[in-house]
C-alpha positions as CSV (number, residue, x, y, z in Angstrom):
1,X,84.0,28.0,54.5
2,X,84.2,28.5,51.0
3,X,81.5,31.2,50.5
4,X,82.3,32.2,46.8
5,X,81.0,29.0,46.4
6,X,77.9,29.9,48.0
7,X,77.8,33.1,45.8
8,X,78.4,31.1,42.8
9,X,75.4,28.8,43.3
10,X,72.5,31.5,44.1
11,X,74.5,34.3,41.6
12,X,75.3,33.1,38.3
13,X,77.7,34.5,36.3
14,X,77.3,36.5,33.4
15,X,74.0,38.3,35.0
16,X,73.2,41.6,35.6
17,X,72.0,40.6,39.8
18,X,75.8,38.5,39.7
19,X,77.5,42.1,39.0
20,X,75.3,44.3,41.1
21,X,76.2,41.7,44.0
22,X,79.6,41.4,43.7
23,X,80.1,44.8,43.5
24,X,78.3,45.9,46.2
25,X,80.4,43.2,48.6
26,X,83.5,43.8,47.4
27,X,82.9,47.5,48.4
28,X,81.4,46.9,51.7
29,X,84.3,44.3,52.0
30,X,86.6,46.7,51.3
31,X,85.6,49.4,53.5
32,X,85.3,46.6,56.4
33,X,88.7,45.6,56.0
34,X,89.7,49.0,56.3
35,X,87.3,49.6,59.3
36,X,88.8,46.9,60.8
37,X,92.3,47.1,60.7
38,X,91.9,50.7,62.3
39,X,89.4,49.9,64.9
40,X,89.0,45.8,64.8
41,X,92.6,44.6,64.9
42,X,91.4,41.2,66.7
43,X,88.7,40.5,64.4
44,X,89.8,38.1,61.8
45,X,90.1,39.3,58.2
46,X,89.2,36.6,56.4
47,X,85.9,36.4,58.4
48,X,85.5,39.5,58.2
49,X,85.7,39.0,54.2
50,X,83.5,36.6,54.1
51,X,80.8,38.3,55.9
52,X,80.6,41.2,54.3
53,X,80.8,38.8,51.0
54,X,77.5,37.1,52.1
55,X,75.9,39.5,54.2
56,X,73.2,40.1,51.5
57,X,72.9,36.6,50.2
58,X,69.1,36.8,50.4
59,X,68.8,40.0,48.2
60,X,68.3,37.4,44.8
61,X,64.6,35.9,46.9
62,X,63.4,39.2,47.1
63,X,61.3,41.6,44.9
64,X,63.4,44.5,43.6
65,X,63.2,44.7,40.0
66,X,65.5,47.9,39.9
67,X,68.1,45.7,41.0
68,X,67.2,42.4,39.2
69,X,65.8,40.7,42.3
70,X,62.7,38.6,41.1
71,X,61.7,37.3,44.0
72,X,58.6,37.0,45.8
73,X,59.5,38.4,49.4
74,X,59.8,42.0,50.7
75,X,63.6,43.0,50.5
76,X,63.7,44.4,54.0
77,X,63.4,40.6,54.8
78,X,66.3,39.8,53.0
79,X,68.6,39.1,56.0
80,X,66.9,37.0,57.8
81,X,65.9,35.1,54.1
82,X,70.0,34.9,54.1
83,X,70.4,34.1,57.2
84,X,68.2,30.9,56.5
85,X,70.2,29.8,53.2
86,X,73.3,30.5,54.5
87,X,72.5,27.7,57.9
88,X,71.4,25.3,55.0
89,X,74.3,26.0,53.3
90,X,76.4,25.1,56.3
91,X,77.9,28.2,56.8
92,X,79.2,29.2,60.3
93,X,76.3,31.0,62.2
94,X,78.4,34.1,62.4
95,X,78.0,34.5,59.1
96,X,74.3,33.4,59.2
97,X,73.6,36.2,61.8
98,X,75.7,39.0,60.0
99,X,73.5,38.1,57.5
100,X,70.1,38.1,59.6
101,X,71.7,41.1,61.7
102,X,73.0,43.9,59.3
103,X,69.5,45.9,57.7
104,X,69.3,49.1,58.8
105,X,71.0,49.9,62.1
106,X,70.5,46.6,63.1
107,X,66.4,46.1,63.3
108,X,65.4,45.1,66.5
109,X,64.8,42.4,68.1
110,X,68.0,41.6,65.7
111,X,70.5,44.0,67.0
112,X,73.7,43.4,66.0
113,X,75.5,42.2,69.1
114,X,79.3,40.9,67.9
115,X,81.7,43.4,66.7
116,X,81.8,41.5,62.8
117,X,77.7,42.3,63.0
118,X,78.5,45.7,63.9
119,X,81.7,46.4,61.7
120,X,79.7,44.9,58.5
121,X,76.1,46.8,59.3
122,X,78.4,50.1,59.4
123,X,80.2,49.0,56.5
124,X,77.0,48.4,54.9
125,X,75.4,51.8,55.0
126,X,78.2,53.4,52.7
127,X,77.1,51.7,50.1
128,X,73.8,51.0,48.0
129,X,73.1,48.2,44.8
130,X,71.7,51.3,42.7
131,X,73.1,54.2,40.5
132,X,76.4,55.0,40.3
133,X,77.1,52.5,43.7
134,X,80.1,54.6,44.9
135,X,80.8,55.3,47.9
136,X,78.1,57.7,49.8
137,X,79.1,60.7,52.0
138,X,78.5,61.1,55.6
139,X,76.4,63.7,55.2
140,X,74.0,61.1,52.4
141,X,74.0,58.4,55.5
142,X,72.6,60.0,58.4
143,X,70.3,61.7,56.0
144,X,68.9,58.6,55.0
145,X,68.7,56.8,58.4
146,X,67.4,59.7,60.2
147,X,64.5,59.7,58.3
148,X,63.8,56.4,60.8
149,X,64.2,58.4,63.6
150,X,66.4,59.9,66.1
151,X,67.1,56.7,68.4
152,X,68.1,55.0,64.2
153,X,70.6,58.5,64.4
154,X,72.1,57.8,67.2
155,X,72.4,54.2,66.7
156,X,74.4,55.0,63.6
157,X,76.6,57.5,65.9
158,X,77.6,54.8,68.2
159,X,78.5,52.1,65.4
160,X,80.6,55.2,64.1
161,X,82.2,55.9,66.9
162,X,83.1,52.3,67.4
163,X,83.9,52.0,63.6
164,X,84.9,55.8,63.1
165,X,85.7,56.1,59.0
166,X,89.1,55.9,57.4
């Protein structure tokens, strides 16, 4: 699967939403790959790449001005929008589902279930598409998703402890 392609087509260059993305995926790529080779030795790197390079495909349907999304569609719905263009697209369904699978903690019914939805959700949480976009501490993280709840707390825990942090 060629999925810069895919990028290329929704995320044009020279834009503002075409640097946000990429940015944002090579860091939650990065941090997979890292993730991965610690925890996830028999996942494959280059799917694991190239999910966390599409996982928020859908982000450009959505409205979030901050972030140069102009949109119609809530951006919590943004993964399963992805999830949709990336099965038109042709792209494997593991990468459709990482896609559909990785808001949140995983939202339910949508769980993540495979290790890559797992590895890319965690990998996802360090990092945001606004301000400075570095890397977030521990500490910022569970802040954020215990404000859903303790059951969204400990679901972080448990992709940490499968995915514990370099």
């Amino acid at each position: 699967m060629n999925w810069q392609a895919i990028i290329d087509k929704y995320y044009p260059e020279g834009t503002p939403l075409r640097d946000i993305y990429m940015r944002h995926a090579l860091s939650v790529a990065d941090l997979a790959e890292q993730m991965r080779a610690q925890s996830a030795p028999e996942l494959d790197p280059e799917q694991v790449r190239a999910a966390a390079m599409l996982h928020d495909i859908g982000i450009f349907l959505t409205s979030a001005p901050a972030i140069h999304c102009n949109g119609t569609e809530p951006y919590i719905n943004h993964g399963p929008l992805g999830a949709d263009l990336l099965r038109r697209e042709g792209a494997p369904e593991w990468a459709a589902r990482v896609a559909e699978r990785h808001t949140g903690v995983g939202i339910p019914p949508h769980m993540p279930e495979t290790r890559l939805e797992r590895l890319i959700c965690i990998a996802d949480k360090f990092y945001s598409k606004s301000g400075n976009m570095q890397r977030h501490s521990l500490e910022r993280v569970e802040a954020s998703i215990a404000r859903f709840g303790p059951e969204n707390l400990a679901a972080l825990h448990r992709l940490l402890h499968e995915f514990p942090l370099p």
